[in-house]
N, C-alpha and C positions, 0 to 999 in steps of 0.2 A: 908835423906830418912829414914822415920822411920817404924817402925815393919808392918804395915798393907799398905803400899804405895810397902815394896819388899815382902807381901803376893802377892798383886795385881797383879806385876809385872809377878813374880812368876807363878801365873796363865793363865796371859795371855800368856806369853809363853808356859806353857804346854797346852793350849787351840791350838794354831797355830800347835806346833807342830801333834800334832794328827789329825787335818786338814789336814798338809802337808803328814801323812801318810794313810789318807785314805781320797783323795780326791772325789771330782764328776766326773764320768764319761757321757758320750756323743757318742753316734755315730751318719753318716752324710749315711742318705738313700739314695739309687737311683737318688732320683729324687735331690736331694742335701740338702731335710732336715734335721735338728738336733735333734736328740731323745735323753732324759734323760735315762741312766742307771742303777742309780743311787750311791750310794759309795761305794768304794771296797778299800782294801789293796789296796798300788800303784803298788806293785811289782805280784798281781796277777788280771789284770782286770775283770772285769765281762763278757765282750766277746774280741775273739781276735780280732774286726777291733774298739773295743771302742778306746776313746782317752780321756784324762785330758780334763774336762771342766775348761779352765784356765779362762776365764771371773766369772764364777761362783765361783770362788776358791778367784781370786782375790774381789770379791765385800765380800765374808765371812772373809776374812784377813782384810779390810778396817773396816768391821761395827765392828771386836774383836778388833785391836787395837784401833777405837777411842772409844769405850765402855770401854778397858781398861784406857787409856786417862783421860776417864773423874770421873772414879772410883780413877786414881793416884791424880787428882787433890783435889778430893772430901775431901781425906784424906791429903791435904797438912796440915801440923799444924803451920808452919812457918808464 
C-alpha cells in the first residue's frame, strides 16, 4: 500500500464515518407515507417520531466505498 492508496483509504473512512454520524432521517405519515427529514446529528433527531433512513444511508455507504475502491485501485503502482 502506498502513500496515496492509505490517503484514500483514510478518507474514505472519515467520509463514512461522518455519514454514520449524521445520518438521513425520515418519518412515516398517517396515511403510511415516508417524508424526508433531512440530516441531523444521530443522537439528536430532527423530530421525535423521525427515524434513520437506513436505505438511504445504506445506498451512500455503497456509492463512498466503491468510489473509494476505485480511487484505491487507480493508485495501485504495483
Amino acid at each position: 500500500m502506498n502513500d496515496m492508496q492509505k490517503k484514500v483509504a483514510v478518507v474514505t473512512v472519515g467520509i463514512l464515518a461522518v455519514m454514520l454520524l449524521f445520518p438521513p432521517f425520515h418519518r412515516q405519515s398517517s396515511s403510511g407515507s415516508f417524508y424526508g427529514n433531512g440530516y441531523s446529528f444521530i443522537l439528536s433527531p430532527p423530530m421525535s417520531v423521525a427515524t434513520i433512513d437506513i436505505a438511504t444511508l445504506l445506498t451512500q455507504w455503497l456509492f463512498v466505498v466503491t468510489a473509494g475502491f476505485v480511487a484505491y485501485r487507480y493508485f495501485d503502482t504495483s
